[in-house]
C-alpha positions in Angstrom: -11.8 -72.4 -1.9 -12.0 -71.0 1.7 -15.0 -69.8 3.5 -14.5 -66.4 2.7 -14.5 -66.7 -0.8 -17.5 -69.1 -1.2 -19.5 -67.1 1.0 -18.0 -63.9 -1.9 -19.2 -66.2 -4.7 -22.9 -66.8 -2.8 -23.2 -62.9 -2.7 -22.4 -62.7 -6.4 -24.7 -65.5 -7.2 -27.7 -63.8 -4.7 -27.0 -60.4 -6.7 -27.1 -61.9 -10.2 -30.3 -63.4 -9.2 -31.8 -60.3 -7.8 -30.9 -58.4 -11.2 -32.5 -60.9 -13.0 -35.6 -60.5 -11.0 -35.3 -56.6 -10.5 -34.5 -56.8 -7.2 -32.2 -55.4 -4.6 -29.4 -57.8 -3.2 -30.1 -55.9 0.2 -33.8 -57.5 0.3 -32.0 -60.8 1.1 -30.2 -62.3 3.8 -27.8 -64.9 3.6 -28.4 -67.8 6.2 -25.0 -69.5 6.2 -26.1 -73.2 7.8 -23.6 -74.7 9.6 -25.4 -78.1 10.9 -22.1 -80.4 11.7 -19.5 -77.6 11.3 -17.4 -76.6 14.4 -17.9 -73.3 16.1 -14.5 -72.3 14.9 -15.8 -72.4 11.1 -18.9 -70.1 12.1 -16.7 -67.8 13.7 -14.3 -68.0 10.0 -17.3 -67.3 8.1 -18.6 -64.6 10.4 -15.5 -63.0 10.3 -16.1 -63.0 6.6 -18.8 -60.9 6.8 -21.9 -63.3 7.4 -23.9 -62.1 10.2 -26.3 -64.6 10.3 -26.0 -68.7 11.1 -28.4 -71.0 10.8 -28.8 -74.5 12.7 -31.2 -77.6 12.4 -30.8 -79.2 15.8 -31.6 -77.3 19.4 -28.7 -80.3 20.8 -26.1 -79.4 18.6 -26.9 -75.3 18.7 -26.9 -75.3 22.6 -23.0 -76.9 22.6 -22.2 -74.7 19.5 -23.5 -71.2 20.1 -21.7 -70.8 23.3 -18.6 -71.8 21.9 -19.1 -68.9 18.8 -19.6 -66.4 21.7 -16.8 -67.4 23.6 -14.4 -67.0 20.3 -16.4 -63.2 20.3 -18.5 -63.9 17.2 -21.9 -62.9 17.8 -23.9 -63.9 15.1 -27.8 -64.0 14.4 -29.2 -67.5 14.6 -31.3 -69.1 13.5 -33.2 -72.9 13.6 -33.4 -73.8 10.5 -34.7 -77.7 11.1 -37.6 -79.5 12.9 -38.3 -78.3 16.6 -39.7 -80.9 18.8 -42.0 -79.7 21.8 -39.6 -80.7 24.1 -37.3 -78.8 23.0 -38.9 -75.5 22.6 -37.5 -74.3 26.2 -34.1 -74.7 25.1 -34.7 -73.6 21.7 -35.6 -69.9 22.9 -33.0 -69.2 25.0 -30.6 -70.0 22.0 -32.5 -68.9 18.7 -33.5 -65.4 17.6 -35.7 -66.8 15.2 -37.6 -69.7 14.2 -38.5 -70.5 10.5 -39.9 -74.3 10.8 -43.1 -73.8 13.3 -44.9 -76.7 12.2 -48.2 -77.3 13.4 -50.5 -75.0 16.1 -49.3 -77.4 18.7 -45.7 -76.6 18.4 -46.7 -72.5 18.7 -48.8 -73.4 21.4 -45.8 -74.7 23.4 -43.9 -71.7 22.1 -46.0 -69.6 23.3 -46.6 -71.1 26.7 -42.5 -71.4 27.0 -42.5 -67.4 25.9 -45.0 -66.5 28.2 -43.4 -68.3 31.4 -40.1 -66.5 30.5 -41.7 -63.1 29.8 -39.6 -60.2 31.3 -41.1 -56.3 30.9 -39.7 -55.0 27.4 -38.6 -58.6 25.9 -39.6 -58.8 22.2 -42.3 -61.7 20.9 -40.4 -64.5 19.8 -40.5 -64.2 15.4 -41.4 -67.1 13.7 -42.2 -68.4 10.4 -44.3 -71.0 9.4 -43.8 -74.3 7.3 -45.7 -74.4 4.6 -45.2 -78.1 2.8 -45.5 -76.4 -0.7 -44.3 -79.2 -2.5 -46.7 -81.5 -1.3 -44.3 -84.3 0.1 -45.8 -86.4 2.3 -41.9 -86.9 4.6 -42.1 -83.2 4.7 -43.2 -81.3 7.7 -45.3 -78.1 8.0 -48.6 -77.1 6.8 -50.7 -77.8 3.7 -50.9 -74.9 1.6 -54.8 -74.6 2.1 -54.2 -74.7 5.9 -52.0 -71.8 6.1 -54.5 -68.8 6.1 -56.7 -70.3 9.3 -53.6 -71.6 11.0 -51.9 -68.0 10.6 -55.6 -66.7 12.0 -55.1 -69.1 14.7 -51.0 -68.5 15.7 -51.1 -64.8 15.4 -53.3 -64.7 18.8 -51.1 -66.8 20.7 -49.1 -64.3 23.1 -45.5 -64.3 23.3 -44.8 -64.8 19.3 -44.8 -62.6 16.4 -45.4 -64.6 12.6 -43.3 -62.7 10.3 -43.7 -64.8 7.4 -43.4 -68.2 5.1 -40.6 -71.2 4.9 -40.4 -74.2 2.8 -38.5 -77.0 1.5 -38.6 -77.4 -1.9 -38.7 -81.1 -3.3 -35.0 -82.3 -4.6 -34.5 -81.6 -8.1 -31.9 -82.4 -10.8 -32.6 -79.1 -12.6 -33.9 -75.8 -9.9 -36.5 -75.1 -12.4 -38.3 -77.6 -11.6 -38.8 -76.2 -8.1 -39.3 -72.6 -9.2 -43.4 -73.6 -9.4 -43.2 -74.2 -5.5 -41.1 -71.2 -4.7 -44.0 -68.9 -6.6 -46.7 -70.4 -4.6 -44.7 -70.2 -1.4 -44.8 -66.5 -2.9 -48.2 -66.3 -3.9 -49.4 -67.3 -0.4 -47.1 -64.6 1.4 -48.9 -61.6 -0.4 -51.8 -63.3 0.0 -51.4 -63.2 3.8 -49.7 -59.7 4.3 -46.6 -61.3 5.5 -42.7 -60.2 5.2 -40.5 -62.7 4.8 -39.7 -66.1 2.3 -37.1 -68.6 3.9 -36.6 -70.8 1.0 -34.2 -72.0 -1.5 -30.6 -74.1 -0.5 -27.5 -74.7 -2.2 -29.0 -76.2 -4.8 -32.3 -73.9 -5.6 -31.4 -70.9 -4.1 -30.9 -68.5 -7.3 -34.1 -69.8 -8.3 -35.7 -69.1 -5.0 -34.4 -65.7 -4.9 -35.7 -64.9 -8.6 -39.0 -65.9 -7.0 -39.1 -63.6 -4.1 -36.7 -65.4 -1.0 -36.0 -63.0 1.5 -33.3 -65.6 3.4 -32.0 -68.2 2.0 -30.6 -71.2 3.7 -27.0 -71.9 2.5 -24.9 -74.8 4.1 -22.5 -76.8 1.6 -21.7 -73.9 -1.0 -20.5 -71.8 1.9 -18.9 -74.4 4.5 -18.2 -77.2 2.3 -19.3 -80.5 2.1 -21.1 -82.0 5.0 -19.3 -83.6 8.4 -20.6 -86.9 8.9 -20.7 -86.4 12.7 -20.5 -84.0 15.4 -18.7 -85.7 18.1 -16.3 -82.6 18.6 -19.7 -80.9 19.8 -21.2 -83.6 22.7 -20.6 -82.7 26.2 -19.0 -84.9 28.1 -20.8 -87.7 28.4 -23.6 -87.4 26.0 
């Protein structure tokens, strides 16, 4: 199948979910991830109706997104992966959000970047915060017992705004075994007054949205399987 109708077979699967869950399908959004995939895909799925794109890698979104613009898609995006300090300068001149801040160092430099590029009438930058439900100890982001005092401690930082959770759920032959981490991820939003629950992928996602996902991050059953590489995105040189 082409883009178009897997992203038409996501939205069926996203409403199913919601009606099994008494939900509205217009509570969540549909992060189409596109780590690997040329520009000219994004533009073929956005095209299709998906208005908002998802990437993992500041490197690879600072080659890409120009290129969507410049074929006149204008998509949301957002960074989906691990954002290292020294890329947080370049990471907010690219993203409109960013769901993986992973420690109060990493919104400290966000906030310090935001502040230095301040202009009169520019919108905080809107996060989320990790949360490491599942406990894995590869897996960034914050222990669930951290995350009230390090939202205390983030939400005074100028320059940002923390609209709510995101996770990684553990890989899992059957989603229901992830659905236990998806309601704590859940749990702890309400808990904090928050908005929004980035979780659940390709393989969880119905799951995650049964449990209360507000985005869900969706790469394979909308583009296809994975590139390998991304050589068609390095500058010259790189």
């Amino acid at each position: 199948m082409g883009i178009a109708e897997n992203l038409r077979v996501v939205r069926e699967r996203v409403a199913a979910a919601c009606r099994r869950a008494g939900r509205s399908p217009d509570e969540v959004t549909i992060v189409g991830v596109s780590k690997t995939f040329p520009a000219s895909l994004v533009v073929e799925a956005c095209r299709a109706g998906l208005s908002d794109i998802g990437e993992n890698r500041a490197q690879e979104a600072v080659v890409k997104i120009p290129q969507v613009a410049a074929l006149g898609a204008k998509p949301r995006w957002h960074l989906v992966g691990h954002l290292q300090t020294n890329k947080v300068k370049t990471a907010l001149g690219l993203f409109d959000i960013i769901h993986s801040v992973d420690s109060l160092r990493l919104a400290e430099f966000i906030s310090l970047q935001a502040d230095k590029a301040a202009l009169p009438g520019v919108e905080p930058v809107a996060v989320l915060l990790e949360v490491n439900a599942g406990g894995e100890a590869s897996k960034f982001g914050f222990a669930p017992q951290e995350a009230e005092r390090a939202l205390e401690q983030i939400a005074r930082l100028p320059g940002l705004v923390v609209q709510g959770l995101m996770t990684v759920a553990p890989p899992a032959e059957d989603p229901e075994e992830v659905r236990p981490v998806f309601r704590e991820l859940r749990r702890l939003r309400d808990a904090l007054g928050l908005r929004h629950l980035s979780m659940g992928m390709t393989d969880d996602f119905e799951v995650a949205v049964e449990e209360g996902a507000t985005m869900v991050r969706i790469g394979r059953a909308i583009f296809g399987p994975r590139a390998p590489v991304w050589e068609w995105a390095r500058p010259e040189g790189e």
